[in-house]
N, C-alpha and C positions, 0 to 999 in steps of 0.2 A: 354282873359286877356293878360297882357305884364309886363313885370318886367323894366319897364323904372321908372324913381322917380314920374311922376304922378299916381303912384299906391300909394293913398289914402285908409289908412286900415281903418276900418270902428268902430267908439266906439255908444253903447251903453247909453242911459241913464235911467234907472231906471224899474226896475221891481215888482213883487208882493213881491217875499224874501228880495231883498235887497234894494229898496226904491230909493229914490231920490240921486242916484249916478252913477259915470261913469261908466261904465262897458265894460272892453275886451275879447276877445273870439277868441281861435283857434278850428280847429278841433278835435276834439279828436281822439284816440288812434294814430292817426299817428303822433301828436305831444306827446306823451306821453310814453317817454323809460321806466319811473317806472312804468309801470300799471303791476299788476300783475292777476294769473289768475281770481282770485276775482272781481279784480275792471272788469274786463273785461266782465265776467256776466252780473255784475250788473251796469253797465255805464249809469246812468241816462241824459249825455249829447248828448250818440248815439241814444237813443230812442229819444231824443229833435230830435236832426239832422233828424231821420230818418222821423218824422210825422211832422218837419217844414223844406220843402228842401231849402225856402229863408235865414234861419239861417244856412245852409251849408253851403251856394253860398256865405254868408258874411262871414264865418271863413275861407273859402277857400280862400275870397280873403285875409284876414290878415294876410294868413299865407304867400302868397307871397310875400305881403307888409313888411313881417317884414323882408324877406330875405338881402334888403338891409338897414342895421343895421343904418347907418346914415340918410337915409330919413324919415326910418320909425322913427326917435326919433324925429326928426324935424317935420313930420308931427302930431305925437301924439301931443308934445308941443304947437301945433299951434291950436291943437283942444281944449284944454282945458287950461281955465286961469289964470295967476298968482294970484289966489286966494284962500283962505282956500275950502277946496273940498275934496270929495271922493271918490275911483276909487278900484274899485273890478278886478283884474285881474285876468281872466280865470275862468267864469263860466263855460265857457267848453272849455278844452286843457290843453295845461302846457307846462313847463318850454323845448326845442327839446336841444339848445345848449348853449353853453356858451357864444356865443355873444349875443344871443336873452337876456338872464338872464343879460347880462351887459347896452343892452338897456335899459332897468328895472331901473336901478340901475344909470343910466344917469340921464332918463325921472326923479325920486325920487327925484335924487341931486339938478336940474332944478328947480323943484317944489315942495320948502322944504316947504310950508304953503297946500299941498298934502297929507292927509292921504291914504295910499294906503293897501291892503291888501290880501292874496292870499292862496290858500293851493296847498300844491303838493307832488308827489311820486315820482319826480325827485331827492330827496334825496336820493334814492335808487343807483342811479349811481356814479359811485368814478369819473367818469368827470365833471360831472355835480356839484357835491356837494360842492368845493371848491367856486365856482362862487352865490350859494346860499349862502355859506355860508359869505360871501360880501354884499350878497343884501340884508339880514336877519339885518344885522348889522348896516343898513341904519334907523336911527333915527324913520322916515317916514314911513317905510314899514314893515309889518307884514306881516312873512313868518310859515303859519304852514305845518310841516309836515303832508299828511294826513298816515292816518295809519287802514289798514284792520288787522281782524284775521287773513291772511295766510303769514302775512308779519312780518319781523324781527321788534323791537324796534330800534325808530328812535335814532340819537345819542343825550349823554348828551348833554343839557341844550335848545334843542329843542321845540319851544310849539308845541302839535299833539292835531289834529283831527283824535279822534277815531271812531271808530261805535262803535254804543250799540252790545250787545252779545260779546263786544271782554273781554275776563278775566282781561284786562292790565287795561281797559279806566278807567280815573279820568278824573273828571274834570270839569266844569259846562255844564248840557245839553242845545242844541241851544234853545234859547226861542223863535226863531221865529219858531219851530219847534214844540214847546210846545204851540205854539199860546199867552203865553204870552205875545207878542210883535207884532204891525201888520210886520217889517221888520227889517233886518239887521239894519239898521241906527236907530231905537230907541230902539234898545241893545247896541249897541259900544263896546263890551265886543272883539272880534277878532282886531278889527283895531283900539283899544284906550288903551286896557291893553296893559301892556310889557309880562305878565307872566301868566302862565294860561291855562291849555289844557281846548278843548272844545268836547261835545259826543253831534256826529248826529246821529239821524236816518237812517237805508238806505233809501234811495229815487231816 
């Protein structure tokens, strides 16, 4: 690999859960300052990574791609079209700094006919959280907190992704989880509402 601007990060398009939309992916736990001991157990993107190693190979490379914050906005932009669309960021990873979270928050502005939407435990970091709390506030982009049992409450007027068994969770449980739904995209309930916490499953 090279960190020159032909590092082309790799997106995504559509999976079993989330359907017919874009999809970005870092690494996990090394992108991930919120993970707590919890999430760390139970990391359903490290078991992904570890029994698909081509799904590493392509977070690994996004994660370098994203290092340079201008390419990589330029190059996402160029991936996907000025048209209504939808773009799940970070099936697996999260938010590492606050320029990567401003890249976000670019890519959003660029493409306001872009529904985008995301969960993360980088709310947990007093660096991190000002720069979410920006991109949260981006018309376009739906930012949930997620939220374990061993973890503090996220701050007022946050939407969280709780797991079930936590004492706290409200909220509507995932239907694609409930099989109500074959995926993400014929819910719309995370990246259409404004308001609204949501309870998954572990998985």
């Amino acid at each position: 690999m090279n960190t020159d601007s032909t590092t082309k990060p790799y997106l995504g398009f559509g999976n079993q859960k989330v359907g017919r939309a874009w999809t970005f992916s870092l690494p996990s736990l090394i992108t991930c300052p919120g993970a707590s001991p919890w999430c760390l157990t139970h990391c359903y993107a490290a078991r992904l990574e570890r029994i698909r190693p081509n799904c590493r190979e392509k977070y690994a490379w996004n994660l370098l791609a994203s290092l340079s914050t201008e390419d990589f906005v330029s190059s996402i932009l160029r991936q996907i079209p000025d048209v209504p669309g939808l773009v799940r960021v970070h099936v697996c990873g999260d938010f590492f700094n606050a320029a990567y979270a401003k890249a976000w928050m670019t890519i959003c502005r660029a493409r306001p006919r872009l529904l985008a939407w995301t969960y993360t435990r980088s709310w947990t970091s007093d660096k991190l959280r000002p720069s979410l709390e920006r991109l949260r506030a981006r018309p376009n982009m739906q930012v949930l907190a997620s939220c374990d049992p061993t973890m503090p409450s996220p701050p007022p007027g946050w939407r969280v992704a709780w797991i079930v068994g936590d004492s706290r969770a409200r909220g509507l449980p995932c239907r694609a989880q409930q099989g109500t739904v074959a995926s993400c995209l014929d819910c719309g309930y995370c990246f259409t509402a404004q308001t609204g916490d949501v309870v998954f499953r572990r998985h």
